[in-house]
C-alpha positions as CSV (number, residue, x, y, z in Angstrom):
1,X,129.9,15.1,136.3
2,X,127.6,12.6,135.0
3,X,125.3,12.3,132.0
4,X,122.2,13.2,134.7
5,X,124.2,16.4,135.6
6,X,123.7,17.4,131.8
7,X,127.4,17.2,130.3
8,X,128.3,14.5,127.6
9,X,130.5,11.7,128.4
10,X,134.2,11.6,126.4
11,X,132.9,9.8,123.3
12,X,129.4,11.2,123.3
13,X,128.0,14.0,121.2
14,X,127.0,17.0,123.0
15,X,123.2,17.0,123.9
16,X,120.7,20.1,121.8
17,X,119.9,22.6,124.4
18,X,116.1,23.1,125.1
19,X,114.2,26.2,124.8
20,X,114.7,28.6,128.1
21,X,110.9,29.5,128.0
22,X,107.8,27.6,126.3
23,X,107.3,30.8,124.2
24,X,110.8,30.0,123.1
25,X,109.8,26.7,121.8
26,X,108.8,25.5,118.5
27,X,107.9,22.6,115.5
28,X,111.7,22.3,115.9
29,X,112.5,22.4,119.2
30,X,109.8,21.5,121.6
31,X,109.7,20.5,125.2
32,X,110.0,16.6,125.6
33,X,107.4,15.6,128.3
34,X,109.5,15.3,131.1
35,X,110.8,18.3,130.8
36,X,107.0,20.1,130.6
37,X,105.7,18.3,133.5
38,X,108.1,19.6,136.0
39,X,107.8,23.1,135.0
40,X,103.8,22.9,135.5
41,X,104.5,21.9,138.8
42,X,107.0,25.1,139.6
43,X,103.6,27.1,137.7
44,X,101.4,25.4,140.2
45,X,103.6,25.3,143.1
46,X,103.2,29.3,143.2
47,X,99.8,29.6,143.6
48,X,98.4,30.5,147.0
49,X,96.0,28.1,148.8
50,X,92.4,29.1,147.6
51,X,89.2,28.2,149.2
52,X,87.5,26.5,147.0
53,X,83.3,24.8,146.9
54,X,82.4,21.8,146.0
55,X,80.0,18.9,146.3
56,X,81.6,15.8,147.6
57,X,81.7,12.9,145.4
58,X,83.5,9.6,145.6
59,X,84.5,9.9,149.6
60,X,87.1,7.3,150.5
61,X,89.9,7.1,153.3
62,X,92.6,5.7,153.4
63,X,95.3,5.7,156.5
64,X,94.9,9.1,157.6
65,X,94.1,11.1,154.5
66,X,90.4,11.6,153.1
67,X,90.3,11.0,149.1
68,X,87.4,12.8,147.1
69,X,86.0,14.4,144.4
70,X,84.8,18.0,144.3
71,X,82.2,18.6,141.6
72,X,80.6,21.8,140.3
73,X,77.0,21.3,140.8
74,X,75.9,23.7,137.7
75,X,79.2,22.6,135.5
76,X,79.9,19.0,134.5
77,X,83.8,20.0,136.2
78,X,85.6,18.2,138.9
79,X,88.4,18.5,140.7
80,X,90.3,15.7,143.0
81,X,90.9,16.4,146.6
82,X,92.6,15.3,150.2
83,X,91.7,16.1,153.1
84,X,93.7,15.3,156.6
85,X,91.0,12.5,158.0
86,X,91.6,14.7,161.3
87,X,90.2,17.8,159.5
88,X,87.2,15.4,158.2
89,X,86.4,13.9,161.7
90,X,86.6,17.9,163.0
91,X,83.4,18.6,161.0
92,X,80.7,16.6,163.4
93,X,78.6,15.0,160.4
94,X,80.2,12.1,158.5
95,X,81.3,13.6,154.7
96,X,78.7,11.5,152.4
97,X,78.6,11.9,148.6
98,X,76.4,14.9,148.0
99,X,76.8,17.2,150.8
100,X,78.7,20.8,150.2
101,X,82.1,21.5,151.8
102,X,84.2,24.4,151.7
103,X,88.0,23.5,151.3
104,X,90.9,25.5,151.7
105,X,93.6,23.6,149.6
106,X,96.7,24.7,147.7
107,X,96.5,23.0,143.9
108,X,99.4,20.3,143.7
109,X,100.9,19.3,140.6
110,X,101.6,14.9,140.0
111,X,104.5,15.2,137.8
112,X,104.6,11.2,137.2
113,X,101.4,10.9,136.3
114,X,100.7,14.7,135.0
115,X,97.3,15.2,137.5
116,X,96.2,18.7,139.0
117,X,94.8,17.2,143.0
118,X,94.1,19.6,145.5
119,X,95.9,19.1,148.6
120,X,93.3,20.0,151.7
121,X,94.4,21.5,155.0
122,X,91.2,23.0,156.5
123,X,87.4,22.1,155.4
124,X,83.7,23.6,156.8
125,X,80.5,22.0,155.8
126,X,78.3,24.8,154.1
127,X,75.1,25.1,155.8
128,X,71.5,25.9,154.8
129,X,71.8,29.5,155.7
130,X,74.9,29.7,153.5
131,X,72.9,28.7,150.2
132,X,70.0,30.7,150.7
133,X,71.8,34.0,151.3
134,X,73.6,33.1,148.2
135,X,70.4,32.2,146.6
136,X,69.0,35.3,147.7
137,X,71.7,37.5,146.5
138,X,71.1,35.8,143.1
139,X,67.1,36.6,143.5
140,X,67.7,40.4,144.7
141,X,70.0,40.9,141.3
142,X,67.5,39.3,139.1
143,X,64.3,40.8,140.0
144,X,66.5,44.2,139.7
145,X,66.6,43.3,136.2
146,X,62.7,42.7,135.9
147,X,63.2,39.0,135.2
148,X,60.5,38.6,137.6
149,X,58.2,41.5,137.0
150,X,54.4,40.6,136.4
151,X,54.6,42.6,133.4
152,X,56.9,40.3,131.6
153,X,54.2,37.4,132.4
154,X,51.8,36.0,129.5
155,X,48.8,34.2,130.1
156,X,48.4,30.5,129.6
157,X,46.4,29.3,126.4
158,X,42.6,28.7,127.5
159,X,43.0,24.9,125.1
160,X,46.4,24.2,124.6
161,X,46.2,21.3,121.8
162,X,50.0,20.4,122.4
163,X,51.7,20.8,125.8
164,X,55.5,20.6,125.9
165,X,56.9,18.9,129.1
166,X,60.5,18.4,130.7
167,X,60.6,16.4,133.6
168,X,63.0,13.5,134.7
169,X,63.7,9.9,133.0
170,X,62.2,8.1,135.7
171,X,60.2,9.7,138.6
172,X,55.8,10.2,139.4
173,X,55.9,14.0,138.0
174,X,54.9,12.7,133.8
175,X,52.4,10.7,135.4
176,X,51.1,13.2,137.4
177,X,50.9,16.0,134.6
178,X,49.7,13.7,132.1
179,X,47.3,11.6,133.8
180,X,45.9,14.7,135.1
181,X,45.6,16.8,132.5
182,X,44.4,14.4,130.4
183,X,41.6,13.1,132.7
184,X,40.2,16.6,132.6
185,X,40.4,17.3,128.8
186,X,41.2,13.9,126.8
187,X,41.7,15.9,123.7
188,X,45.1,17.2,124.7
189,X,48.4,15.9,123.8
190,X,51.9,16.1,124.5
191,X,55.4,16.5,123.7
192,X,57.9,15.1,126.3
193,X,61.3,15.3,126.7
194,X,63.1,13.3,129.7
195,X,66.0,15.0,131.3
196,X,68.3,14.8,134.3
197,X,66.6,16.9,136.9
198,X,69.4,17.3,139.3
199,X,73.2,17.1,139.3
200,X,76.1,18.6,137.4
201,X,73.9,17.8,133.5
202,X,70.7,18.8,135.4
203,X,71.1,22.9,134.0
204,X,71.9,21.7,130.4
205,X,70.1,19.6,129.7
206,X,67.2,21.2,131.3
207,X,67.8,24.2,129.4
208,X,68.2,22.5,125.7
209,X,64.9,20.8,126.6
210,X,63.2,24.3,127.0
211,X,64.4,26.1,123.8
212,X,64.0,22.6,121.9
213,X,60.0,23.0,122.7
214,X,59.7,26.4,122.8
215,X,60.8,26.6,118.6
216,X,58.3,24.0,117.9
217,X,55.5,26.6,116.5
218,X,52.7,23.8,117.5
219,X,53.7,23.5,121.2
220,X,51.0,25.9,122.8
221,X,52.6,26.0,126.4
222,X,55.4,24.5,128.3
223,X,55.4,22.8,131.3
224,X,59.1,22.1,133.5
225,X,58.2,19.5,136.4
226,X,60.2,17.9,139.1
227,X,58.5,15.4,141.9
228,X,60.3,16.8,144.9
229,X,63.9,16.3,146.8
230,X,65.4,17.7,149.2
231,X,66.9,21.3,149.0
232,X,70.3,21.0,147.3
233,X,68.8,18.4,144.6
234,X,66.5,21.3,143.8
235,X,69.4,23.9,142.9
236,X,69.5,23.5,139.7
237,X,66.5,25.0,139.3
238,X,67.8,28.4,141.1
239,X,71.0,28.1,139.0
240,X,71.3,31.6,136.8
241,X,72.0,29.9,133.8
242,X,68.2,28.0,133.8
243,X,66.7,31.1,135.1
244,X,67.8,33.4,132.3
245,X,66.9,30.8,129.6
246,X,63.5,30.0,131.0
247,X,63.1,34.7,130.9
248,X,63.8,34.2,127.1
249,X,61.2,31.6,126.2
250,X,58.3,32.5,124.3
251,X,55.8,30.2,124.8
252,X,54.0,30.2,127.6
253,X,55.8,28.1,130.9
254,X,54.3,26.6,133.7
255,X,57.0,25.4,136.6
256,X,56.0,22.6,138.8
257,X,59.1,21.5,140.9
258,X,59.1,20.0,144.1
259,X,56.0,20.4,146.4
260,X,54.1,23.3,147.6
261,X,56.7,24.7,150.2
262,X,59.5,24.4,147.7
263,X,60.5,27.7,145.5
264,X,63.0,27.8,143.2
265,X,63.6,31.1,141.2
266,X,62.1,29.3,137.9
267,X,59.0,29.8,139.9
268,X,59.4,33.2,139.9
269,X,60.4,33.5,136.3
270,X,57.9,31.5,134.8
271,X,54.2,32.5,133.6
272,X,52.5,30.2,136.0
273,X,54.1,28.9,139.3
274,X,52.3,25.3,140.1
275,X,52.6,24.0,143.6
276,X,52.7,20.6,142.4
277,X,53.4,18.7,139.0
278,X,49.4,17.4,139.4
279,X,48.8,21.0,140.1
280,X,50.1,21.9,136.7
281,X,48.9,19.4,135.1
282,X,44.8,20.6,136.4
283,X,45.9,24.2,135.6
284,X,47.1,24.1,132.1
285,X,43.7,22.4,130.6
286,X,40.6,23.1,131.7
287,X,37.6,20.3,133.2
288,X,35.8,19.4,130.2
289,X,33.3,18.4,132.0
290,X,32.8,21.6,133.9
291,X,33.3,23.4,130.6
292,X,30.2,21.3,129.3
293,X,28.0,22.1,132.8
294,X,28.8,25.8,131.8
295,X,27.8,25.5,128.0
296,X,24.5,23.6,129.4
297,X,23.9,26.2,131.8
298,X,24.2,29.0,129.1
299,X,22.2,27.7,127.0
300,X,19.6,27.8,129.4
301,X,19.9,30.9,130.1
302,X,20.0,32.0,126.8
303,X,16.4,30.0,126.3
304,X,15.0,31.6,129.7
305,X,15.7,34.8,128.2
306,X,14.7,34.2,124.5
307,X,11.3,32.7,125.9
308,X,10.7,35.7,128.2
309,X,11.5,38.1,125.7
310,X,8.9,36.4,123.2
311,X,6.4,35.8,126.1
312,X,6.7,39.8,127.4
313,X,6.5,40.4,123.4
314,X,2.9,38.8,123.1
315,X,1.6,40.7,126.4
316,X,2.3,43.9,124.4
317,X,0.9,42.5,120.9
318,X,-1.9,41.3,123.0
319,X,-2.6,44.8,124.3
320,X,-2.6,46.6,121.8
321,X,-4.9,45.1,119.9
322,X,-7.4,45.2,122.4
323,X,-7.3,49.3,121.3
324,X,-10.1,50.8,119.8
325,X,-8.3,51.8,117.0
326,X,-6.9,48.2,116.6
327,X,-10.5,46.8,117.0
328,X,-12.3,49.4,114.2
329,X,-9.1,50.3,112.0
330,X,-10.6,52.2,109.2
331,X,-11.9,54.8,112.1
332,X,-8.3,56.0,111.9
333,X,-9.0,57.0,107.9
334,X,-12.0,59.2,109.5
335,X,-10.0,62.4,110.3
336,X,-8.0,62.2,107.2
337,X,-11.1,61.6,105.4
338,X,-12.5,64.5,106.3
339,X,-9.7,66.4,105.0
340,X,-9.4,65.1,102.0
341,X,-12.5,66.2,101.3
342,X,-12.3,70.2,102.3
343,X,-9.3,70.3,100.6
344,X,-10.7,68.3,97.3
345,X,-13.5,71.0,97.2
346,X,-10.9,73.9,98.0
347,X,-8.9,72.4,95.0
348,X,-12.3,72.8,92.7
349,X,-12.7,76.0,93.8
350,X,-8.9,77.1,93.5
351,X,-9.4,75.3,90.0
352,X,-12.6,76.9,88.7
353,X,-11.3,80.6,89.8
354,X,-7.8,80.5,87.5
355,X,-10.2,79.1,84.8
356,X,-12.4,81.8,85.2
357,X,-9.7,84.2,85.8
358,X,-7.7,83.0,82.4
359,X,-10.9,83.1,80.5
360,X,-11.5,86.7,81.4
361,X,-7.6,87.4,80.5
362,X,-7.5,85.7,77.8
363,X,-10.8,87.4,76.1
364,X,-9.2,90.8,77.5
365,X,-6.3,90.0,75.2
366,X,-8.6,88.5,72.4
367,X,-10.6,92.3,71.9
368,X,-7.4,94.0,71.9
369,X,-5.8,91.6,69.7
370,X,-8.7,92.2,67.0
371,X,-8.7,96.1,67.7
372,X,-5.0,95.9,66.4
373,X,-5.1,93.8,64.1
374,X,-4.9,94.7,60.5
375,X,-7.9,92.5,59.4
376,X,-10.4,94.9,61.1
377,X,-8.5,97.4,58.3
378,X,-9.3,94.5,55.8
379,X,-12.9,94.3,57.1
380,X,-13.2,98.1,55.9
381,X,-12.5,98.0,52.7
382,X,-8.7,98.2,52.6
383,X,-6.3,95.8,51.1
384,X,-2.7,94.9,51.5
385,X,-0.5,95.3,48.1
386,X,2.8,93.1,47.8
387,X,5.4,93.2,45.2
388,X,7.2,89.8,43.8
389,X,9.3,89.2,46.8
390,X,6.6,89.6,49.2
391,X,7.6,93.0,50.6
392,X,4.3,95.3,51.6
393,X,4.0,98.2,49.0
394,X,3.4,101.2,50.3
395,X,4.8,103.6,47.8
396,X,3.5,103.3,43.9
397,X,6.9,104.8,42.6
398,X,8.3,101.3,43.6
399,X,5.8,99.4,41.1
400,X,6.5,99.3,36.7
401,X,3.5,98.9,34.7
402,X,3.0,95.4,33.9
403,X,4.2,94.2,37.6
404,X,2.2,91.7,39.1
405,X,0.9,92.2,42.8
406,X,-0.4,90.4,45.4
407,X,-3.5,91.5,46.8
408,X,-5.0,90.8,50.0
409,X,-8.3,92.1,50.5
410,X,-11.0,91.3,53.8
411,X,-11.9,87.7,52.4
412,X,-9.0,86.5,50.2
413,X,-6.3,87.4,48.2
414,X,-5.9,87.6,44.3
415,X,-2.8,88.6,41.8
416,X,-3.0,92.2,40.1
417,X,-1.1,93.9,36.6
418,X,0.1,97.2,37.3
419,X,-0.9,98.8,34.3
420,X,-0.6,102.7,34.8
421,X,0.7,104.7,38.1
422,X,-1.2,107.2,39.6
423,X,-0.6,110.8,38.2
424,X,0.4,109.5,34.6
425,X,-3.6,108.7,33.5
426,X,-6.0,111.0,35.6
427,X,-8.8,109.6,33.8
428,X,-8.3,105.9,35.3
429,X,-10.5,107.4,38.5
């Protein structure tokens, strides 16, 4: 056996024996390149043949096999290919970089140069129809979602001072929304951001773009434009990815791609679907100039009606004083005049009979005042006898000789000596 065979020669050392499985391997005894590579191909070389899509990049032949590249339109991903040049002719349109094939290839494993190609055996051209019933699928499952309800929608700002606007490096749709919008209201300005607007770095970039303006608080509303293209250029603008992005931005957006007959689902997703980029950019500002007709033409308007409304004020002020009453005011003051006057004399009258009335009362209460009181006693001849502390005597045993009394007689008063009590000296009366 030879060294190839795996057994040592006489004089060499026996070789270290690798790792049965890669789980098996480690720091210390890994798998030496040539050893890996073959057992990827034995991996790969089990897999069944998968169809697989694709847009065709890169087409070249050589001899009788086909040599391309298949590229993920919404991925940056690719994938080499070949195809039997017999299979290639069978499909009735020349393969061209761009167009859409579906390949049915087993995977195949380059052990040299350590490559994954994709070894062709059948391939069919997808149509039209193809991508619009997928497209459509795609549509049905979204709006089932409500990505496309009306209620979701937001109004555009009536003067946006900044618009935000992704459209392509190179290309009439800036122009278009730029020059127009700013022809019909100078004041706006705007924040642009070129992107790749179709191929594999179309969706990402795209989408970056978006939520870049849409956290700028100053951006008012958002504007995506493409100028046109033909139908697959324009997928990226159905791709899920863009269309679920463009349902989570805030700010108001506007999508303009392509012309009036084209529809992507960011059209259907977005606040305001414009036909064209220069349709966009007319409806995201409005025409100062037509604002300024309208300001004139309230204005006189307003002054038509102010001036009528003074005018149909000074008819009325004008006919009224042509009144009597207006001509000859004081006549007004005549009825209440009058009035006055009955109830000035009523008052008199009122006034004179509680006079009269008190006066009677009160010299009523004046007679019966004097009939009680004790000066009409006085007036008689009586008097009124008080001891030192003022108190009205009315029995003698209450008096000493030689107490002094106060005597109050009709006209005055005058201080008395007891000098005897009654019934002691008879003779003093």
């Amino acid at each position: 056996m030879s060294d190839a065979d795996g057994f040592p020669g006489d004089n060499e050392p026996e070789p270290v024996m690798l790792p049965g499985t890669a789980a098996e391997t480690s720091p210390e005894r890994p798998w030496p390149v040539r050893h890996l590579s073959p057992k990827i191909g034995e991996y790969v070389s089990r897999m069944s043949p998968v169809w697989v899509e694709g847009q065709v990049l890169g087409v070249k032949r050589w001899r009788d096999l086909v040599f391309l590249t298949l590229r993920d339109t919404d991925e940056n991903m690719s994938l080499g290919a070949t195809l039997p040049a017999k299979a290639v002719e069978e499909l009735g349109t020349p393969l061209e970089d761009g167009a859409r094939i579906v390949v049915h290839a087993k995977p195949q494993w380059w052990t040299k140069s350590g490559s994954l190609q994709m070894r062709g055996r059948e391939v069919r051209a997808v149509g039209l129809g193809d991508l619009l019933a997928r497209l459509e699928m795609l549509k049905t499952a979204l709006a089932e979602e409500g990505l496309f309800s009306p209620d979701r929608k937001v109004p555009l700002p009536f003067v946006p001072h900044v618009v935000g606007l992704v459209c392509a490096t190179q290309g009439d749709a800036e122009h278009d929304v730029v020059e127009n919008a700013q022809r019909r209201w100078p004041a706006v300005s705007f924040e642009i951001r070129r992107v790749t607007v179709q191929g594999p770095r179309a969706v990402p970039e795209v989408v970056a773009a978006m939520r870049e303006l849409d956290a700028r608080d100053e951006v008012d509303v958002i504007v995506v434009a493409r100028g046109g293209g033909a139908f697959e250029d324009l997928l990226p603008f159905s791709d899920e990815e863009m269309v679920r992005a463009a349902s989570r931005i805030v700010t108001p957006l506007v999508s303009a791609i392509g012309h009036e007959k084209d529809s992507p689902l960011l059209d259907l997703v977005a606040d305001y679907r414009a036909s064209t980029p220069t349709d966009a950019g007319k409806r995201i500002v409005p025409d100062a100039a037509q604002e300024r007709q309208g300001v004139h033409r309230a204005l006189a308007t307003m002054r038509g009606s102010l001036l009528a409304r003074v005018e149909r004020e000074e008819r009325g002020l004008s006919t009224f004083r042509t009144r009597p009453v207006m001509a000859h005011p004081a006549r007004m003051l005549d009825p209440h005049r009058a009035r006055l006057d009955t109830l000035h004399h009523a008052c008199g009258r009122a006034l004179v009979d509680i006079l009269s009335t008190a006066d009677a009362r009160a010299r009523e209460l004046s007679a019966s005042l004097r009939a009680l009181s004790p000066q009409s006693t006085l007036d008689r001849g009586y008097a009124v006898v008080r001891d030192a502390e003022g108190q009205v005597v009315r029995d003698a045993s209450v008096l000493d000789p030689g107490d002094q009394v106060l005597v109050r007689v009709a006209q005055g008063a005058f201080i008395a000596e007891v000098e005897a009590l009654e019934g002691e000296d008879p003779d003093l009366y």
